[in-house]
C-alpha positions in Angstrom: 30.8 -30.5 -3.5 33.8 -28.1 -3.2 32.6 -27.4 0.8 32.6 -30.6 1.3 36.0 -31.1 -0.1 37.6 -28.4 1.8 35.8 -29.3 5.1 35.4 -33.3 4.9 34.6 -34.0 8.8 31.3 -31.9 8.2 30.9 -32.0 5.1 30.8 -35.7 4.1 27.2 -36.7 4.9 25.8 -34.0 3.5 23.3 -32.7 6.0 25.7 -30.3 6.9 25.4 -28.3 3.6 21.7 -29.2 2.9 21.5 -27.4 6.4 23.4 -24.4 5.4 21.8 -24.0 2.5 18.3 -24.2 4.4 19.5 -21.3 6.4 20.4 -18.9 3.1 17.3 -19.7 1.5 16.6 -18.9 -2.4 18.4 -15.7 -2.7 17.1 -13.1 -5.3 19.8 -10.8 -6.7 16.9 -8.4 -7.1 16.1 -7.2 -3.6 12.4 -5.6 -4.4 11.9 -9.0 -6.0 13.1 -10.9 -2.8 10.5 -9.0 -0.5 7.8 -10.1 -2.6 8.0 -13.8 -1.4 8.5 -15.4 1.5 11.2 -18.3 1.8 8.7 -21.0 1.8 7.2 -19.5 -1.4 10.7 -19.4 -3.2 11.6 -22.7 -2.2 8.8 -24.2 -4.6 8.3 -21.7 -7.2 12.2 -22.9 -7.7 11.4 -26.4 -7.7 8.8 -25.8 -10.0 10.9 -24.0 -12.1 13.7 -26.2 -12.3 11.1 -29.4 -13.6 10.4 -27.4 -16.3 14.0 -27.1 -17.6 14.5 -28.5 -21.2 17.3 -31.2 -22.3 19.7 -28.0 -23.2 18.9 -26.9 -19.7 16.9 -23.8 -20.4 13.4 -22.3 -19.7 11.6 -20.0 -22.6 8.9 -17.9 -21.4 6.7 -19.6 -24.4 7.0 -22.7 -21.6 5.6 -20.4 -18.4 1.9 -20.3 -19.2 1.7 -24.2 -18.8 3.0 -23.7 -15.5 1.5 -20.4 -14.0 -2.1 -21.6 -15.1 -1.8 -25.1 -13.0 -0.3 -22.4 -9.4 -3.4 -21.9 -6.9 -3.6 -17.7 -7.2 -4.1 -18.1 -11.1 -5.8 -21.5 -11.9 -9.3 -20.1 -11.4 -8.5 -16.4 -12.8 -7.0 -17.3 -16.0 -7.0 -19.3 -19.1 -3.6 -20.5 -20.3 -4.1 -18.6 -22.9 -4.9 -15.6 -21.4 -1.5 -16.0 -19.4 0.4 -15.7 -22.8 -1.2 -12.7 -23.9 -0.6 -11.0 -20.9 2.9 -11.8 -20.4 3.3 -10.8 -24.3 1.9 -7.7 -23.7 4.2 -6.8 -20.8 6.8 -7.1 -22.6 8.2 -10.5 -22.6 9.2 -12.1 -25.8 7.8 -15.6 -25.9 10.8 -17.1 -28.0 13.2 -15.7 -25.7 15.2 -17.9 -22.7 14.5 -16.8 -19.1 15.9 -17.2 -15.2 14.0 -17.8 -12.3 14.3 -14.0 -11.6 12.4 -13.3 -14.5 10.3 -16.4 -14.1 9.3 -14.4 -10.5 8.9 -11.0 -12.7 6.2 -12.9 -14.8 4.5 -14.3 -11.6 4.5 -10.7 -9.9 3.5 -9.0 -13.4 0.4 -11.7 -13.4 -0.2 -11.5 -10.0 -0.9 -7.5 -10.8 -3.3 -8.4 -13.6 -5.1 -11.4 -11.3 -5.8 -8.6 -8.7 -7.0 -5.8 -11.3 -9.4 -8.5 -12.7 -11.0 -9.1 -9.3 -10.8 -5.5 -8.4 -8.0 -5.4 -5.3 -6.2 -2.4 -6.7 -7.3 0.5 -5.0 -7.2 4.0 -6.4 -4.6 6.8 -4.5 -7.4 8.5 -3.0 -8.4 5.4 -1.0 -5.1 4.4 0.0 -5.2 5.3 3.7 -8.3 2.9 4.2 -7.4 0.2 1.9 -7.2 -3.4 3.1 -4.7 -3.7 5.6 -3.5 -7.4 3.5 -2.4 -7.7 0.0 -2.0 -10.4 -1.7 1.9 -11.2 -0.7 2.3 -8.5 1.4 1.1 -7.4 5.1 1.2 -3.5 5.6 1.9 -2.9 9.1 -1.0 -0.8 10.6 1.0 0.8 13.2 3.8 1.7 11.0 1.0 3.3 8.8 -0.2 5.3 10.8 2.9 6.7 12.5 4.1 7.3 8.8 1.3 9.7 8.7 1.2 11.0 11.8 4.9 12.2 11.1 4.3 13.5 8.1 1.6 15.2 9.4 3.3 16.9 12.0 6.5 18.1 10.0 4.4 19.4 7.4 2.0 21.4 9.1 3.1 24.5 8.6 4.2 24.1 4.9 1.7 27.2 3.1 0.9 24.7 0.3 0.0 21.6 2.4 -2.1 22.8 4.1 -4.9 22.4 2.7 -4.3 18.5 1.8 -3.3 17.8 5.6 -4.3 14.8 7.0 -1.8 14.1 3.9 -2.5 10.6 1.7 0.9 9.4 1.6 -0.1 7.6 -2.1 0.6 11.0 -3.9 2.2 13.9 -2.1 4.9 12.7 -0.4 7.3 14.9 -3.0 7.3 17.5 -0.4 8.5 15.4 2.0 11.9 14.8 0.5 12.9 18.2 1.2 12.5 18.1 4.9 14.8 15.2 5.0 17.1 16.6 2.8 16.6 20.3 2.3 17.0 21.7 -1.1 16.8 18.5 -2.9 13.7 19.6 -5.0 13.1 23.4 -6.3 9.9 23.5 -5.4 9.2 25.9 -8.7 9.2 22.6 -10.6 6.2 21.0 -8.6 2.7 21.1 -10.0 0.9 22.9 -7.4 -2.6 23.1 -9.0 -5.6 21.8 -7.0 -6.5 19.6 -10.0 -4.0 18.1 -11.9 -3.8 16.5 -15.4 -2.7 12.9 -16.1 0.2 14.4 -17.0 1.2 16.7 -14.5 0.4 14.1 -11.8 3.0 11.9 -14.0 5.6 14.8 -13.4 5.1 15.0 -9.9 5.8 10.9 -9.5 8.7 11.1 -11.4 10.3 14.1 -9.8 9.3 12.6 -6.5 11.2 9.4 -7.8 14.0 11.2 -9.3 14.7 13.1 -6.0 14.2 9.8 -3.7 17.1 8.9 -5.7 19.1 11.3 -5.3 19.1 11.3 -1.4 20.0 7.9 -1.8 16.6 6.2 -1.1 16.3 2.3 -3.1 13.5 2.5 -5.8 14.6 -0.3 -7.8 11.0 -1.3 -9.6 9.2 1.2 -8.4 7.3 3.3 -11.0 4.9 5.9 -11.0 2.2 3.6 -12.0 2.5 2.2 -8.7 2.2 5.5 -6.9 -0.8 5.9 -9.0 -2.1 3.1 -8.4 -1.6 3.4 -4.4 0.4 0.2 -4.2 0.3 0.1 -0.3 3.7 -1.7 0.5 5.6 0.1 -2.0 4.1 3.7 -0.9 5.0 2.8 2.9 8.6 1.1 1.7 9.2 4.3 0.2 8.1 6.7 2.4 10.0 4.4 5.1 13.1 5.2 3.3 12.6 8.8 3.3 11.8 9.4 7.1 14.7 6.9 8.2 17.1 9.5 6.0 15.5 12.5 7.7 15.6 10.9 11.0 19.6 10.1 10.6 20.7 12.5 8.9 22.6 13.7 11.9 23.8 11.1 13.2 27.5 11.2 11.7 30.6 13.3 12.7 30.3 16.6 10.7 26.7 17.1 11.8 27.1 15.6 15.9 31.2 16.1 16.6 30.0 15.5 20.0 30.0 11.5 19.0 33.8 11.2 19.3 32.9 10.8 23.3 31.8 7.3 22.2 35.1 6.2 21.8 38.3 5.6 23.8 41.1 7.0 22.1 42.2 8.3 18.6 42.5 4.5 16.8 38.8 3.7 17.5 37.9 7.3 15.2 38.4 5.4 11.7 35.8 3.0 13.0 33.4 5.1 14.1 33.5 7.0 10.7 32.7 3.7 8.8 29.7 2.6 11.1 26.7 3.1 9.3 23.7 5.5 11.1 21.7 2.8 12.8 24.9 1.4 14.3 25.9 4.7 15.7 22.3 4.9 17.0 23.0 1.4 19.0 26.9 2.2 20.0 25.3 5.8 21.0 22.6 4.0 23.5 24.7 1.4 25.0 27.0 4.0 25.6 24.8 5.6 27.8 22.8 2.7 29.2 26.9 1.4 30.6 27.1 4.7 32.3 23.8 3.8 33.4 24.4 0.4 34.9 22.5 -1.8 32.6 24.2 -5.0 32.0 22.4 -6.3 28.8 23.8 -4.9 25.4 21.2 -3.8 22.5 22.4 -5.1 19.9 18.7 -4.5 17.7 15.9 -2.6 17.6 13.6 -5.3 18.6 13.9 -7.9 20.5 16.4 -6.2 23.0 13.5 -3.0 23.4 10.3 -5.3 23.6 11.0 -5.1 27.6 11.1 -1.1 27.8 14.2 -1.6 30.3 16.9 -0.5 27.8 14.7 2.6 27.3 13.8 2.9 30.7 17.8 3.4 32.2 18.4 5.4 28.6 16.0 8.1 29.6 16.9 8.0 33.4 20.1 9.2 32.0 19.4 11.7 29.6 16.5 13.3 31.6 16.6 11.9 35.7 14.4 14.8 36.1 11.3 13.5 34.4 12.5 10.6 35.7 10.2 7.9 38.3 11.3 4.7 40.0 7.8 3.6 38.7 9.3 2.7 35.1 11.3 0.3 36.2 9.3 -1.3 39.2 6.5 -2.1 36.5 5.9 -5.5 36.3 4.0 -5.5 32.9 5.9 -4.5 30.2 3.1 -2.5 28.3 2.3 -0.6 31.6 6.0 -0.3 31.5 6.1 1.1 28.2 3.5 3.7 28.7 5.9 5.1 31.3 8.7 5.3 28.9 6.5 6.9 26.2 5.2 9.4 29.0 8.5 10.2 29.9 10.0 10.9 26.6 6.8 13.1 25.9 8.1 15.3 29.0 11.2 16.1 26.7 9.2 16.9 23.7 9.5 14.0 22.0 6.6 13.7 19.8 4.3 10.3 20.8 4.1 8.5 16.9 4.2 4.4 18.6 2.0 3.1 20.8 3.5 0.7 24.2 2.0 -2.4 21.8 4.6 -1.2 19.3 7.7 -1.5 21.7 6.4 -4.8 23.4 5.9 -6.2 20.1 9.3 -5.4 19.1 8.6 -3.0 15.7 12.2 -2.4 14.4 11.4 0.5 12.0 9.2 2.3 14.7 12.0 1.7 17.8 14.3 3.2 15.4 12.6 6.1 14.7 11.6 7.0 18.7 15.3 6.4 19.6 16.4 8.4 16.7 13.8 11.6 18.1 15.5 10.9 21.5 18.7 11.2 20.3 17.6 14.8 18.3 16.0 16.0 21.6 19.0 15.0 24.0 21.8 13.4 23.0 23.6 13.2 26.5 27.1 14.2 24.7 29.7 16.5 26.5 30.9 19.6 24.1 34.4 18.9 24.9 36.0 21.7 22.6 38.9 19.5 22.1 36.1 16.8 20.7 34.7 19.4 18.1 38.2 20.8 16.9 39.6 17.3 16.0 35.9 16.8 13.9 36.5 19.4 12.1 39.9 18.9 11.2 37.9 15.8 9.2 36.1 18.3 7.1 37.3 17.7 3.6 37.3 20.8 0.9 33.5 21.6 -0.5 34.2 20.4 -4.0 35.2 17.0 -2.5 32.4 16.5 0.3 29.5 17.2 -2.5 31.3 14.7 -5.1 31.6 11.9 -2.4 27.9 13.0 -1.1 26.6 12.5 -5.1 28.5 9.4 -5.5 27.2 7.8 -1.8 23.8 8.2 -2.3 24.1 7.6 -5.8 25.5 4.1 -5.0 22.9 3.7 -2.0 20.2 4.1 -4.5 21.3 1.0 -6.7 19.5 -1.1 -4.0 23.0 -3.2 -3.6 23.1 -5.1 -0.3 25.7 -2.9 1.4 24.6 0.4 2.6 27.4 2.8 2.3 27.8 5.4 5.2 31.3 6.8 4.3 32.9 6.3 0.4 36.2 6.4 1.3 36.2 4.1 4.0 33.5 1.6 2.7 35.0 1.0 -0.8 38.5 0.0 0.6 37.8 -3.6 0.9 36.2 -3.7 -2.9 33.1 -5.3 -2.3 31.1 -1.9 -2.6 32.8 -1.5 -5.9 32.0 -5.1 -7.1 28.3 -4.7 -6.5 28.1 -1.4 -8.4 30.0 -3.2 -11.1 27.5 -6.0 -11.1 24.6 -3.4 -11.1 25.5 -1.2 -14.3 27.3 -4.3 -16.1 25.3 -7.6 -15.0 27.3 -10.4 -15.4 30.6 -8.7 -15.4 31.5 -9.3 -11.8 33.2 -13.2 -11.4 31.6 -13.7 -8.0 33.3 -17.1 -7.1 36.4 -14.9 -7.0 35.2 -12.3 -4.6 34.9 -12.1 -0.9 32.1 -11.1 0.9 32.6 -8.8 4.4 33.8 -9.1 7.2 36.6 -9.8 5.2 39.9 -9.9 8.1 42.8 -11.5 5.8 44.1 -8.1 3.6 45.0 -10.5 1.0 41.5 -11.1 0.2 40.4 -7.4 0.1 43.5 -7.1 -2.5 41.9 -10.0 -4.6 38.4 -7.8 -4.9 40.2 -4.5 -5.5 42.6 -6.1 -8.2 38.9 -7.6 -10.0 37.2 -4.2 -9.5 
């Protein structure tokens, strides 16, 4: 009503906002909870949802059972009865009011039990060869197995893992945090036994957990229970997390100085120190691919690699003597591919994707192999001049380990924004406002805020003055 008011020439029909609001979907504030649906499946779990809204306007979770016992996945597992006790047992008060967000926690919570009862959970030890489909979620084979290939590879030498290698991902990626982020864990506090108690095993979880955390990895709603348990997409979404980290971790100005070639002149620095890692990563190659002479910009990791041309000129630049006019005279893209992955090889670039990968356009995967080209050859002058003015940046130690714990501490809230820099990121008060909203639900008036890009400073003042 109100858009429509403000914008009456568009607005006045109607299809104009039923078409906007087709395009933003049912929106979860939860994000773990998002990625357990798709759209389509949102869009009539809400409908159903709202029908079973009382006179006062409210649901009561007493009222859910009649409604989850009549949905496909559950009518022929459960009794409605059944559905009560469960959702008693889990912790939800039958006289008690719910949202659709915990309307979705009682379908996922259910959804657990319905695949226990058929016997679809897999135990950690057979994670690596369980089904490649669960029952919302498809685990990406080749992401799998590159996940493990890494891990693999960067462990290999570790005295202790040694004898676990290949690893399962399920339960020992602990050891894993502290080649992204040395240091993070004292490895004194790890139980190193061959056989492990309930408990022990417990401990390890929860310090693996506690230290994803703190190096700024999302585990909203994940437990140990589910690395127990082997839950495949929330093992892989984790241990996602973690290499992107280690993968990144340089790509900022302390670590690479050499990065202020990227940029014209002085007045482009404060924007360079605000872009988050897998921006850099983009304004690094198209840096290189315009010195290079390709015309199209990469603005993703997907659809503008699925070709292997962006890669092709990016590696003629960074190493023309590995370098063969074959690449780009290929006329089919995975041949084309192969050529790429050949050539990076010849810098010592480790081979984790396969040519399908980059023709079928795997964002996480394309990330991670332009990340290892950047590590192996970054192309950047060492103008001295460059370096100097980077480290005239470097703030005192107490200051750069207080913003470090308060970044990744904000990162780890699973908030929508992903914050690269504190100082820069919080100016415009939407950071702020989402932490807010995360440690006191409710408290954040959200028809008052702003959401980024924000240009008019007036509005970045309204935020700041509600934070």
């Amino acid at each position: 009503i109100l858009a429509a008011h403000r914008l009456p020439t568009i607005g006045r029909n109607g299809l104009w906002l039923i078409s906007l609001l087709e395009k933003e979907g049912v929106v979860v504030s939860d994000h773990w909870l998002q990625s357990q649906f798709t759209q389509v499946q949102l869009r009539s779990l809400k409908s159903k949802f709202v029908a079973l809204k009382n006179q006062n306007g409210q649901v009561l979770i007493g009222d859910l059972p009649a409604l989850l016992v009549k949905l496909k996945p559950f009518s022929e597992t459960f009794k409605e009865d059944e559905i009560m006790e469960i959702l008693s047992a889990s912790g939800f008060d039958t006289s008690n009011e719910v949202d659709f967000e915990g309307f979705l926690k009682a379908y996922v919570t259910l959804e657990t039990q319905a695949a226990a009862k058929s016997g679809d959970l897999k135990s950690p030890t057979s994670f690596l060869n369980a089904t490649t489909t669960t029952l919302l979620h498809t685990i990406d084979e080749s992401e799998k197995k590159s996940f493990v290939a890494h891990i693999n590879s960067y462990l290999r030498d570790d005295p202790f893992m040694k004898q676990f290698l290949p690893i399962d991902p399920a339960t020992n990626e602990f050891k894993l945090i502290n080649v992204a982020v040395p240091n993070t864990i004292d490895e004194r506090a790890i139980n190193t036994k061959r056989i492990l108690n309930p408990w022990e095993r417990t401990e390890n979880h929860t310090l693996c957990l506690n230290s994803a955390k703190a190096i700024g990895c999302t585990v909203v709603n994940i437990g140990t229970q589910d690395l127990v348990e082997g839950r495949p997409h929330l093992v892989l979404g984790l241990i996602s997390q973690i290499i992107k980290i280690q993968l990144l971790a340089d790509l900022n100005l302390r670590k690479t100085p050499q990065l202020l070639e990227l940029v014209e002149d002085n007045n482009d620095v404060e924007e360079l120190m605000g872009l988050a890692p897998e921006k850099l990563l983009l304004k690094w190659m198209n840096f290189h691919l315009k010195k290079a002479g390709y015309k199209k910009p990469v603005t993703n990791f997907s659809s503008d690699l699925k070709d292997g041309e962006a890669y092709a000129y990016l590696l003629n630049v960074l190493a023309p003597e590995h370098g063969s006019p074959a690449t780009l005279d290929a006329n089919d893209p995975v041949e084309r591919a192969d050529l790429v992955l050949s050539h990076a090889e010849k810098m010592d670039c480790k081979r984790y994707l396969s040519p399908n990968d980059i023709v079928e356009g795997s964002a996480n995967l394309n990330l991670a192999f332009l990340a290892q080209i950047f590590h192996q050859r970054n192309g950047l002058s060492a103008d001295s001049k460059n370096i100097s003015f980077a480290e005239m940046m470097t703030d005192d130690a107490q200051v750069s380990r207080e913003e470090r714990c308060f970044r990744l501490w904000i990162n780890s809230l699973g908030t929508s924004s992903y914050v690269n820099n504190l100082f820069e990121d919080v100016r415009n008060g939407w950071v702020l406002l989402e932490v807010l909203d995360k440690v006191s639900p409710g408290s954040v008036k959200w028809k008052q805020a702003t959401r980024p890009p924000i240009k008019m400073p007036f509005r970045k003042v309204e935020n700041c003055n509600q934070v």
